[in-house]
C-alpha positions in Angstrom: 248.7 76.0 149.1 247.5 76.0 152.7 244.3 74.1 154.2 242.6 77.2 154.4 243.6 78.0 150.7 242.5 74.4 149.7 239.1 75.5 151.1 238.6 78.1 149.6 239.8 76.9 146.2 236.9 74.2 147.0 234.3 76.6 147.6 235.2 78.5 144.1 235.1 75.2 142.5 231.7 74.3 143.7 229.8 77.8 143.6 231.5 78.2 139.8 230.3 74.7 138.2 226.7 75.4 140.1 226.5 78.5 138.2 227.6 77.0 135.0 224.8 74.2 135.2 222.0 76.5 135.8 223.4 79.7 133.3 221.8 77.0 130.6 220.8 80.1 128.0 224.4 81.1 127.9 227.2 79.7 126.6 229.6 79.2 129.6 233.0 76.9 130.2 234.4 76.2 133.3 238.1 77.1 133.2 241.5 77.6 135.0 242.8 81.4 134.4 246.6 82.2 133.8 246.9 82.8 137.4 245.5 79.5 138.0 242.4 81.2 139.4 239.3 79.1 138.6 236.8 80.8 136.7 233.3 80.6 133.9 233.7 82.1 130.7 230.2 83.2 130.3 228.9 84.9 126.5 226.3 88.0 126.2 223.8 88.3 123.4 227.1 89.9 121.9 229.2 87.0 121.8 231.4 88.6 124.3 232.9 86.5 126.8 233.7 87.6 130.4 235.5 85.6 133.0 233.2 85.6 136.3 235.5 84.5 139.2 234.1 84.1 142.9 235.7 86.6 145.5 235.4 84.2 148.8 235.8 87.4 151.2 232.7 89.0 150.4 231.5 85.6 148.7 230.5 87.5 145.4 230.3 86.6 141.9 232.2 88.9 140.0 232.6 89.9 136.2 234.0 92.9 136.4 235.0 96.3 138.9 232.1 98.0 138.5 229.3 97.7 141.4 226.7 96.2 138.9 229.2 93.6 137.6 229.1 91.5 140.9 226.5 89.6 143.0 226.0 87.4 145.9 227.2 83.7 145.5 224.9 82.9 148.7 221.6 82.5 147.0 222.2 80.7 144.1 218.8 81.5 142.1 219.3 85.3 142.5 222.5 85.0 141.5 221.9 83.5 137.9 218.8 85.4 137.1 221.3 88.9 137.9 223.7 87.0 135.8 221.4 86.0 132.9 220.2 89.7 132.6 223.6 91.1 132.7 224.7 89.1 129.6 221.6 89.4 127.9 222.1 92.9 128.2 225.4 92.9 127.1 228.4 92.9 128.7 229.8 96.5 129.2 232.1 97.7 126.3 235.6 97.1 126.7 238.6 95.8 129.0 237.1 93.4 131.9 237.4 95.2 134.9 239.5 93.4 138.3 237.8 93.7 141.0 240.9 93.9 143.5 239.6 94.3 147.0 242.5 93.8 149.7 240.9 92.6 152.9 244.0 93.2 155.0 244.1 96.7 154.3 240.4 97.1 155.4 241.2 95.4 158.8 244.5 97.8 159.3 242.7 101.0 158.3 240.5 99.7 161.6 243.1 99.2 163.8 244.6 102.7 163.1 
């Protein structure tokens, strides 16, 4: 892993256990994915779980692909209250969604 990688890593780290200590309603464990990817296992008034992961190009929290299964990471408060609604609501049914944005080809579809 690279500097820039390590960073990043970091930043995930950080934004992931702030979310965890203010998601107090919920239960929600910090955890390292199969693809060593850190994430928070986070429950719904179902006792679903969903892994919410941090993209750090659009600095998002993310639970899912859908557009309401992601929010900002940069304003912490907004953040869990979207959150806390979401699982209060209930997860959506089925399969978690990955959210699989590929920055790279977004920059070469500008240079075109």
């Amino acid at each position: 892993m690279n500097e820039a990688q390590e960073q990043l890593r970091i930043y995930q780290e950080a934004a992931l256990t702030g979310l965890r200590r203010e998601l107090t309603l919920r239960q929600a464990v910090y955890l390292v994915d199969q693809n060593s990817r850190p994430t928070l296992e986070v429950e719904d008034c179902n006792m679903r779980m969903r892994r919410v992961y941090v993209h750090t190009g659009f600095w998002w929290f993310y639970w899912g692909d859908q557009p309401d299964e992601r929010v900002s990471c940069l304003e912490l408060p907004h953040a869990v209250a979207f959150i806390r609604r979401a699982a209060e609501v209930g997860w959506r049914a089925g399969e978690q969604g990955e959210l699989t944005v590929n920055l790279q080809n977004i920059a070469d579809a500008y240079r075109a």
